[in-house]
C-alpha positions in Angstrom: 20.0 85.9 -122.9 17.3 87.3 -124.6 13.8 88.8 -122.6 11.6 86.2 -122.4 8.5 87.1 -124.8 6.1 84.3 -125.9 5.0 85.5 -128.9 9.0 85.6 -130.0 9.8 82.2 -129.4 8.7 78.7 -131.1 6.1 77.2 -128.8 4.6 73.7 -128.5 0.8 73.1 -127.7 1.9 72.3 -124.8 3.7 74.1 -122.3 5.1 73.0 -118.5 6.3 75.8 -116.2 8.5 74.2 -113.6 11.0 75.2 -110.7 11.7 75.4 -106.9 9.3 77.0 -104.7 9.4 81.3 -104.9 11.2 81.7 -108.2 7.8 82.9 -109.7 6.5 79.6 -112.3 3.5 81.3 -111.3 4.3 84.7 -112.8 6.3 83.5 -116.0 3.3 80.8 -116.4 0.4 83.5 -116.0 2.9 85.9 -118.1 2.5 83.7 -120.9 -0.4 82.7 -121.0 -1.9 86.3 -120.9 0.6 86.8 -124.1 -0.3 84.5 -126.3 -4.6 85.0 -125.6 -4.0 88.7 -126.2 -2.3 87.5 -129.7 -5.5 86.1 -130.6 -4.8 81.9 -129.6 -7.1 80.3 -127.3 -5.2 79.3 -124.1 -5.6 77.1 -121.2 -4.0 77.8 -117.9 -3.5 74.7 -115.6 -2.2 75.2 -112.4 -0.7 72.2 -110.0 1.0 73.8 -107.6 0.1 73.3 -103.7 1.4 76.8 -103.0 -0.6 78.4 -106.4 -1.8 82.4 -105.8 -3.2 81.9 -109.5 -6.7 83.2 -108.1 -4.8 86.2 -106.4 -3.2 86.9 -109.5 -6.3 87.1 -111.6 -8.3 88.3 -108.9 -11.0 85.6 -109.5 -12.4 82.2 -107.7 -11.0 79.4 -109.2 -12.1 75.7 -109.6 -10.6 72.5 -111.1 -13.5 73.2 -113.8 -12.4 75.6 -116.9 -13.0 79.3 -115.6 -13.2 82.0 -118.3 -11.0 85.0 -117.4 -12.4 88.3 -117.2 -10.5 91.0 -119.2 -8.9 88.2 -121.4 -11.5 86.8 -124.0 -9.3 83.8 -124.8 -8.0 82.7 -122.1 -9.4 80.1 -119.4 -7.8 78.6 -116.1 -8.4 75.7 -113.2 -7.0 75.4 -110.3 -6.0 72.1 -109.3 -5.9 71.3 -105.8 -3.5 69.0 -105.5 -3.6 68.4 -101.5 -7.2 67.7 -101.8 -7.0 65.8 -104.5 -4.3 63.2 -102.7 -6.7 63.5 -99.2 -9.5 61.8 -101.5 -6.9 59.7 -103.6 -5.4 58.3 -100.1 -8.8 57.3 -98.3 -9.7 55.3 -102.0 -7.1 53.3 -101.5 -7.0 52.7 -97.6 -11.1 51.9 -97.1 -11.0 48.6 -98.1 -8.6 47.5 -95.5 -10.1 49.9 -92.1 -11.2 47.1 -89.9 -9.8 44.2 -92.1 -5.9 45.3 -91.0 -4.6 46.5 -87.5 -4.7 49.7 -86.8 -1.2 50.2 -86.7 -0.8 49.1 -90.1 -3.9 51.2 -91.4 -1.4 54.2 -89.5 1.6 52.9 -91.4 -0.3 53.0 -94.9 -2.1 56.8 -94.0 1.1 57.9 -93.6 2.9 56.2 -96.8 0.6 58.1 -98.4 1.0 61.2 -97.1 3.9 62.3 -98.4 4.8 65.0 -101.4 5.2 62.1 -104.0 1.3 61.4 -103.1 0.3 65.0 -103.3 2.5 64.8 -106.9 1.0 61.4 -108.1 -3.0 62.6 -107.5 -1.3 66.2 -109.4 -0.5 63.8 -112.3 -4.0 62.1 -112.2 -5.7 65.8 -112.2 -3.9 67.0 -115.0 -3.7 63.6 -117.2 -7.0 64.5 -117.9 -6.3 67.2 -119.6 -3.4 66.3 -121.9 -5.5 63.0 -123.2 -8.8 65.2 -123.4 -9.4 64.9 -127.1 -12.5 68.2 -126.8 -9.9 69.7 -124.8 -7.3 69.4 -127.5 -9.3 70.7 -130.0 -10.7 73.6 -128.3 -7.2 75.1 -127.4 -4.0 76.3 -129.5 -2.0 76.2 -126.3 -2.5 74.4 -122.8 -0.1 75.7 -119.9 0.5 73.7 -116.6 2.1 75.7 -114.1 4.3 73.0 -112.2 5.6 70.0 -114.0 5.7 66.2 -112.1 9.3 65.3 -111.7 12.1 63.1 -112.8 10.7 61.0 -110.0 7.3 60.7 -110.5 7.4 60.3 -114.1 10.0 57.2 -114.1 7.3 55.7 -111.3 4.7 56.0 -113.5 6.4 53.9 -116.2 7.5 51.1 -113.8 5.1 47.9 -114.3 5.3 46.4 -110.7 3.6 50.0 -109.3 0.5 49.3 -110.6 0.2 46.4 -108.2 -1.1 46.9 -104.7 1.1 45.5 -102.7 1.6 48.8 -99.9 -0.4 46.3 -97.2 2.3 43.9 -97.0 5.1 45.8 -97.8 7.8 45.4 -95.0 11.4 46.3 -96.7 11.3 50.1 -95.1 11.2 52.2 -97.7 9.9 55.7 -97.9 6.6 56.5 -100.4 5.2 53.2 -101.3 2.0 53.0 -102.7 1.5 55.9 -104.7 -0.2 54.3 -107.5 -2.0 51.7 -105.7 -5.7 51.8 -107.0 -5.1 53.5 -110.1 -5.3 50.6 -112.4 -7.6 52.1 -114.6 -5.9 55.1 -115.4 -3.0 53.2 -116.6 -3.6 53.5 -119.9 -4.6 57.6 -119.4 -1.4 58.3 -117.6 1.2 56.4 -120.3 -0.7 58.8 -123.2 0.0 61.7 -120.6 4.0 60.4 -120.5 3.9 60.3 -124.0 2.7 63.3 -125.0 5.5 65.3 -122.4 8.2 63.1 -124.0 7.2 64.3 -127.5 9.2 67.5 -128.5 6.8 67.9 -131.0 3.7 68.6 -128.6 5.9 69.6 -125.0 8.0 71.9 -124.3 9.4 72.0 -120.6 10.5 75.9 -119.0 12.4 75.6 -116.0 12.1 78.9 -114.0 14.8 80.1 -111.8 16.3 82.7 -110.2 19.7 84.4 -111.1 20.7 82.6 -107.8 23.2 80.0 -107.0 20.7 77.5 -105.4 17.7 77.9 -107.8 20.1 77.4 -110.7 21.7 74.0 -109.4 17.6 72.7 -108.9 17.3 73.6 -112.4 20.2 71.9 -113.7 19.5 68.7 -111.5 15.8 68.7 -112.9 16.8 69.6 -116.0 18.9 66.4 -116.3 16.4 63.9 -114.8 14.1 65.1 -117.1 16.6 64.4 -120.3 17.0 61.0 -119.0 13.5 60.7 -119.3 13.1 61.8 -122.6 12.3 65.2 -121.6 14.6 67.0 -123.7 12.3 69.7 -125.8 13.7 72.2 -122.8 13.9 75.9 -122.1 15.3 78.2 -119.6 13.7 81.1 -117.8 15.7 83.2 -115.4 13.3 85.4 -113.5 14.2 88.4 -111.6 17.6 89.4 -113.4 18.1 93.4 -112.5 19.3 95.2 -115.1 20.6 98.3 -114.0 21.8 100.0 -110.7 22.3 103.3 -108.9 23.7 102.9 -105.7 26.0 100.8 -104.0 23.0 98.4 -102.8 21.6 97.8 -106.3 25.3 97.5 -107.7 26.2 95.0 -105.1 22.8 92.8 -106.0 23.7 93.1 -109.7 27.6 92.0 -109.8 26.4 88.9 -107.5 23.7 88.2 -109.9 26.2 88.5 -112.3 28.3 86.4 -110.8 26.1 83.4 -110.7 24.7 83.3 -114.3 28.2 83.4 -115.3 28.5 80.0 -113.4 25.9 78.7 -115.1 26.1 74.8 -115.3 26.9 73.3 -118.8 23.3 71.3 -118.5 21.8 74.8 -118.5 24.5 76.5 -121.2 22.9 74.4 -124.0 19.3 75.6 -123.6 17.1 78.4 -125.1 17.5 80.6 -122.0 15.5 84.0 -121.6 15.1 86.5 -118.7 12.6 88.4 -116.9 13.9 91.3 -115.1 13.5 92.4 -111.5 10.2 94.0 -110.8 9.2 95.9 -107.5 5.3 94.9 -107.6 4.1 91.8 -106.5 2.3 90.1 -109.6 -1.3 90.5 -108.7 -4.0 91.9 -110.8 -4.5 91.6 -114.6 -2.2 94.7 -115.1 0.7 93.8 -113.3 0.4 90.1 -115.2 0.4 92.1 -118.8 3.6 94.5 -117.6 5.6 91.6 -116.4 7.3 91.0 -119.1 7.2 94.8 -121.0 7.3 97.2 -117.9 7.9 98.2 -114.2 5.4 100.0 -111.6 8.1 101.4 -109.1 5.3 101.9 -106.2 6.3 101.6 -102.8 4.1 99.9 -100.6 1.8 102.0 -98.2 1.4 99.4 -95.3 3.1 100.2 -92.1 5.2 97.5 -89.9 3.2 96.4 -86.8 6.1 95.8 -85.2 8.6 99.2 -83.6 11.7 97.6 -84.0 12.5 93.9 -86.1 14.3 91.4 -84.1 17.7 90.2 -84.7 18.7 86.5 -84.8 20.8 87.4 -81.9 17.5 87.4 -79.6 17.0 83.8 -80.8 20.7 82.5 -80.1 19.9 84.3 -76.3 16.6 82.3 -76.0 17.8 79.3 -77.0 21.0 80.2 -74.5 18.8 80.6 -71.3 16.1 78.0 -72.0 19.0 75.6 -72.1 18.3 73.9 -75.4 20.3 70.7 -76.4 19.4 69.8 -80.0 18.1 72.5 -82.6 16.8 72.4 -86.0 16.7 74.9 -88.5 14.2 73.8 -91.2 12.9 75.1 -94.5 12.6 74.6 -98.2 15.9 75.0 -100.7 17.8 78.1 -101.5 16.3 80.2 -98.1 19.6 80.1 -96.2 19.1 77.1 -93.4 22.8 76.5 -93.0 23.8 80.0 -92.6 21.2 80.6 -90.0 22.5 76.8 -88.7 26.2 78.7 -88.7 25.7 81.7 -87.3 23.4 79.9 -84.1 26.4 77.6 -83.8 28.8 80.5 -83.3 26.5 82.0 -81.3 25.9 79.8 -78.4 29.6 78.9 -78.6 30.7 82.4 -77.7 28.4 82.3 -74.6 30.4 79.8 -73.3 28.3 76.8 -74.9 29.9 73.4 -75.9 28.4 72.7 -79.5 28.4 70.7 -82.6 27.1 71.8 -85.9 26.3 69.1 -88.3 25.4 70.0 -91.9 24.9 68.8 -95.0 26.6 71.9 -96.8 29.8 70.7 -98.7 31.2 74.3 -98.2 30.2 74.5 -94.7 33.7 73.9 -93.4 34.1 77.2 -95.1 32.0 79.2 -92.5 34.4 78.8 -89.1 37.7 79.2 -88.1 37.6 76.6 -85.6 40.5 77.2 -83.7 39.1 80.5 -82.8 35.8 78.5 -81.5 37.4 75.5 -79.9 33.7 75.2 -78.5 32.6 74.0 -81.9 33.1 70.4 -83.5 31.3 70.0 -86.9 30.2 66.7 -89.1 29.5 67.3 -92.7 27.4 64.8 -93.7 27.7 63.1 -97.1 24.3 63.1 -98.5 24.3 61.0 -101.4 26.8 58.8 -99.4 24.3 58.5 -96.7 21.3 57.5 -99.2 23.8 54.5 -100.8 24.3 53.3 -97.7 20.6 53.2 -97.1 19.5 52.5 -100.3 21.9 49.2 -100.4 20.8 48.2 -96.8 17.5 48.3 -97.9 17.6 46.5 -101.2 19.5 43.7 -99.9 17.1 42.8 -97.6 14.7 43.3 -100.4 16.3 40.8 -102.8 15.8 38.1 -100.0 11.9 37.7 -101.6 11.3 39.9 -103.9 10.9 39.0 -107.6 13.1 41.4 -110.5 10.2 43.8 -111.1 9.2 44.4 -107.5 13.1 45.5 -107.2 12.7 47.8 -109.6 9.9 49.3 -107.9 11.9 49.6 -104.8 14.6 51.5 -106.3 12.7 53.4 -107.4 11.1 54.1 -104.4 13.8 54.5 -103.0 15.0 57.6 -105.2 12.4 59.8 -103.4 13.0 62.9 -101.3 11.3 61.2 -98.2 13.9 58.4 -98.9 16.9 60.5 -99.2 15.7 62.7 -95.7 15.6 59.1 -94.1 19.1 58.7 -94.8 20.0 61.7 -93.8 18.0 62.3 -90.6 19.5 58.3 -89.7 23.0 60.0 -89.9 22.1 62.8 -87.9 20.4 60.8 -85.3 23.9 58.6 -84.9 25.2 62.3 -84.7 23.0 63.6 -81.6 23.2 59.9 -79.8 27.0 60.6 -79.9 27.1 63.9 -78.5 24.8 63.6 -75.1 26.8 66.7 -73.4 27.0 68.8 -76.3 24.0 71.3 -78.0 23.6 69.8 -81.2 22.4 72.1 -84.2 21.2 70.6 -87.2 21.2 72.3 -90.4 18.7 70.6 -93.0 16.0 68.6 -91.1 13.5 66.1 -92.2 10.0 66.6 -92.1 7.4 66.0 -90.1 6.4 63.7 -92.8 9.7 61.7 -92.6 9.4 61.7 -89.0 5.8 60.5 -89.0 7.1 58.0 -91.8 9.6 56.6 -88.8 7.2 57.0 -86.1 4.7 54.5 -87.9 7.8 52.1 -89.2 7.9 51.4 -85.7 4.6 50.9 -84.5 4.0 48.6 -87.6 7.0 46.4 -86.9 6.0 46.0 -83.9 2.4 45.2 -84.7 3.3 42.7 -87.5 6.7 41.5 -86.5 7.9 40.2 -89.6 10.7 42.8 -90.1 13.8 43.9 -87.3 16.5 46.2 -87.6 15.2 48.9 -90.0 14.8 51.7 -87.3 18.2 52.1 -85.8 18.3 53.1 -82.0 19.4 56.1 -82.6 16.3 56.9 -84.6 13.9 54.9 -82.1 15.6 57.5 -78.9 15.7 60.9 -81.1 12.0 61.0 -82.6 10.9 61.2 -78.6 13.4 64.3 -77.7 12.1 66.1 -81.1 8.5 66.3 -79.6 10.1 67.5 -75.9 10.1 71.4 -75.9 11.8 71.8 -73.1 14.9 70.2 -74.8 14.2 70.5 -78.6 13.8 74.1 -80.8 12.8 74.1 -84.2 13.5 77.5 -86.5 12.1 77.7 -89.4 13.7 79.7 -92.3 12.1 81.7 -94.6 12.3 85.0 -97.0 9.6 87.7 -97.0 8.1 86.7 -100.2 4.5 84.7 -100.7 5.6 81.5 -101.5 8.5 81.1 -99.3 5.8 82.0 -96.3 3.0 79.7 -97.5 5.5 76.6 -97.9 7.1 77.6 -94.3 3.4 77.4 -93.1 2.6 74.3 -94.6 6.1 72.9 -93.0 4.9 74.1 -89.7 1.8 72.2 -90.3 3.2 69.1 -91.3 5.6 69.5 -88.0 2.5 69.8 -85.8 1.2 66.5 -87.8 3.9 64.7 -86.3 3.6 66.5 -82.6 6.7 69.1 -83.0 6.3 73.1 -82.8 8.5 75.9 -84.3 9.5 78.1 -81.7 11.0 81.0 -84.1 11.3 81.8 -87.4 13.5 83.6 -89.0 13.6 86.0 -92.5 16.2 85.8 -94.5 17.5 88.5 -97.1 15.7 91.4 -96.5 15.9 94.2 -98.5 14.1 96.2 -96.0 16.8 97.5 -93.5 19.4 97.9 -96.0 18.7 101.4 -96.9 18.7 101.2 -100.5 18.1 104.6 -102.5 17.4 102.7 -105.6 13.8 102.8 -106.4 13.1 99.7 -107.5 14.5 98.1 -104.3 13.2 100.7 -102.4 9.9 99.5 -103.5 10.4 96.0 -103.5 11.3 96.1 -99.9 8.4 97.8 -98.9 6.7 95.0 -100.9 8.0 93.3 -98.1 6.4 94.5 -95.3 3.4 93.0 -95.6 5.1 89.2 -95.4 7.1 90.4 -92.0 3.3 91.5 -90.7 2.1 88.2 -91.7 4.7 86.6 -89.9 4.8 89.0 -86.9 1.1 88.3 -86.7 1.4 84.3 -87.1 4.2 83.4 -84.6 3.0 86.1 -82.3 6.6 88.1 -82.5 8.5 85.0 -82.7 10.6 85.9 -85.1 14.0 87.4 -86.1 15.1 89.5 -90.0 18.1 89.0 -91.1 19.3 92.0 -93.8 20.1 91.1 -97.2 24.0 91.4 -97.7 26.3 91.1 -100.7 29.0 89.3 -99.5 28.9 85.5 -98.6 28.2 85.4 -94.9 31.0 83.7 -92.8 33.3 83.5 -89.9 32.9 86.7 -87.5 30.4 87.6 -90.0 27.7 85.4 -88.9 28.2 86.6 -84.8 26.8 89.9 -86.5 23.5 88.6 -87.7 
């Protein structure tokens, strides 16, 4: 791999940063685009992302108007908001029906479209603009979005029957209808925007990841809806890749780094791939964007924990013990270490005496326990993409009773989205819980409070409009009451102690709330902080990460637990040390 420099590789006009959440699309995107305007090209930098600390990087208010950038002549940068953007996008298309439908419905359709295919959909119809923008065109060499739309959104855009609005009457059950309803006009707008990203010629599409296992298989899976699609003009940025070592802390980080590039997926093998190595500074400030790719600043940070001593997950496992809880969820976004935290709480209320069953949707999870040293502990691994079949075929043949071709197509379509897929999934581990009355049930991998709102409505619409039976099972209908009950339900969320991994923990938290649950913990996972490292660069990046263990301290009012960063893969009587 060679260091990823802009002004060293064959660029497009256009130019789409994407990746999971945390694995810095910000950074590489800002990176860039501070390159190439120093070289003497005029640059626009577009930013999509919910979770974007593009005005923290540049130190500068933003808008979703073109802002010049101080310090940077040729460079200028909006800020999409995206959330906003699908608030206003939703209440377009639901006033014409408030007081014409029943309530319950109107509920039904508010929550339809309030999901993250919505908030990606009104993204799209931000940034459209831009690609089609003939002044636009003409005024830049290069035009940079950080965060691309998915495989998903892009094949809904180019399916006929979505253009129709037919979200009102809808009544087959599936997950994110609607999503283009009232965007007619824009039809023509949005297949020049699909156009242009198709043409290898114009677009060229960097996935960011991390030299991680989990990052990299999001990458390859995106990387080969995206081919399907056309998409193939593709690039690969690995961010964070540490380069050298010099104690047994840094060596340990580097061999396992090491360890998954070398596993690289074939999908990923055949692309243009580039790294950015490890840095200690947070990316904030004009300076530290220009160094990112050419130097590090190895300064610790000054601020001082607020708390004397960070809890252990062990303190959680003892709450949870005494305050007698019978189902818990461990939530957060990909790659932040759910299923071990799932593993180790499992093991832990087992060895006080507890009689529990773990159900995950970890293939390798089987891996974690020795179960006949915990006879306590039954397990279900649950077959995700054998879950959404099921679903998916339950729901299309009901479907096909009176739909026409193209509306079928629509549905499956549909029915390819992540709310659809944590449907599936959160039916299976309903069946799961109803089964297992006298046990604790832990559940690695929850839905959302979207998803849950999504099943929540289902209901009150079918019973309002009684035209469809049967799509909530019972299971469903009896769990979604015991999520919102605190006395018997805990919800841990799982993060790390880096910006974005807190801000998308927080807005999971307040899409929980949406649907009436609470977090009770949270717990940070892989810190750097207690580990002791002599190496410099860690040493600063973990005191980088003091101020996100504050934040957290600060916003759950102490309810929270660290976990230490370790080398080795975390199982068996590993996880009883956490």
């Amino acid at each position: 791999m060679e260091l990823f420099y802009p002004l060293a590789i064959p660029l497009t006009k256009y130019l789409f940063f994407t990746g999971k959440g945390g694995v810095g699309k910000t950074s590489a995107a800002c990176a860039a685009a501070v390159a190439l305007a120093d070289s003497g090209k005029k640059v626009l930098l577009v930013s999509t992302d919910p979770a974007s600390n593009l005005q923290d990087v540049f130190e500068v208010s933003l808008t979703n108007g073109r802002v010049p950038i101080k310090g940077v002549p040729n460079l200028a940068a909006a800020n999409l908001d995206p959330v906003q953007a699908a608030a206003d996008y939703r209440e377009s298309v639901i006033a014409p029906y408030r007081g014409k439908l029943p309530d319950a419905v109107i509920a039904n359709m508010e929550e339809q479209l309030s999901g993250s295919c919505t908030v990606e959909i009104a993204a799209f119809n931000e940034f459209s603009n831009y690609i089609t923008d003939e002044n636009v065109q003409k005024e830049y060499d290069h035009i940079i979005f950080d965060t691309a739309p998915t495989g998903h959104t892009l094949r809904m855009l180019q399916l006929p029957s979505a253009w129709s609005n037919f979200i009102s009457e809808s009544t087959h059950g599936a997950s994110c209808l609607g999503q283009l309803s009232g965007l007619e006009s824009k039809k023509e707008i949005y297949k020049k925007a699909v156009s242009t990203l198709s043409d290898g010629k114009r677009t060229t599409l960097i996935l960011v990841t991390r030299p991680e296992e989990a990052p990299i298989k999001e990458a390859e899976r995106s990387s080969k809806e995206l081919s399907e699609l056309g998409i193939r003009n593709q690039a690969l940025v690995v961010n964070g890749v540490l380069t050298s070592y010099d104690d047994s802390i840094s060596e340990s980080l580097y061999r396992k780094q090491q360890r998954a590039l070398e596993a690289m997926p074939e999908q990923l093998r055949m692309l243009a791939a580039y790294f950015i190595p490890l840095r200690a500074y947070n990316i904030t400030g004009l300076s530290g964007v220009r160094d990112l790719l050419t130097e590090d600043h190895v300064i610790p940070n000054k601020e001082k924990l607020h708390s004397e001593s960070l809890p252990r997950l062990q303190e959680i496992i003892e709450d949870l013990h005494r305050t007698d809880k019978k189902v818990i969820f461990t939530m957060g976004k990909g790659g932040v270490g759910k299923t071990t935290v799932a593993a180790a709480i499992a093991l832990g209320l087992s060895a006080k005496g507890r009689k529990v069953h773990l159900a995950t949707t970890d293939p390798a999870a089987h891996l974690k326990f020795v179960l006949d040293k915990h006879s306590g502990i039954t397990m279900s691994h649950i077959d995700e993409q054998a879950e959404l079949r099921r679903y998916q075929e339950e729901i299309l043949s009901k479907a096909r009773e009176t739909m026409s071709d193209e509306d079928i197509a629509y549905i499956e379509e549909d029915l390819r989205s992540p709310c659809t897929q944590e449907i599936a999934i959160f039916r299976a581990f309903a069946e799961i819980v109803d089964k297992s009355e006298e046990n604790t049930v832990v559940i690695d991998t929850a839905p959302t409070g979207h998803t849950l709102l999504l099943l929540d409505a289902t209901q009150s619409y079918h019973r309002e409009v009684k035209r469809t039976q049967g799509a909530v099972p019972e299971s469903v209908k009896k769990l979604l009451p015991r999520l919102r009950n605190t006395e018997e339900t805990a919800v841990i969320l799982v993060t790390l102690a880096e910006t974005t991994p807190v801000y998308e923990a927080m807005r999971l938290e307040e899409d929980l709330n949406r649907a009436g649950i609470s977090a009770n913990w949270w717990v940070i996972n892989a810190s750097m902080l207690q580990t002791n490292t002599t190496d410099p660069l860690l040493a600063a990046k973990a005191s980088n990460e003091i101020p996100w263990i504050n934040e957290v301290d600060s916003h759950t009012k102490g309810s929270f637990a660290v976990i230490t960063w370790s080398a080795d893969d975390i199982k068996g009587e590993k996880l009883l040390e956490l």
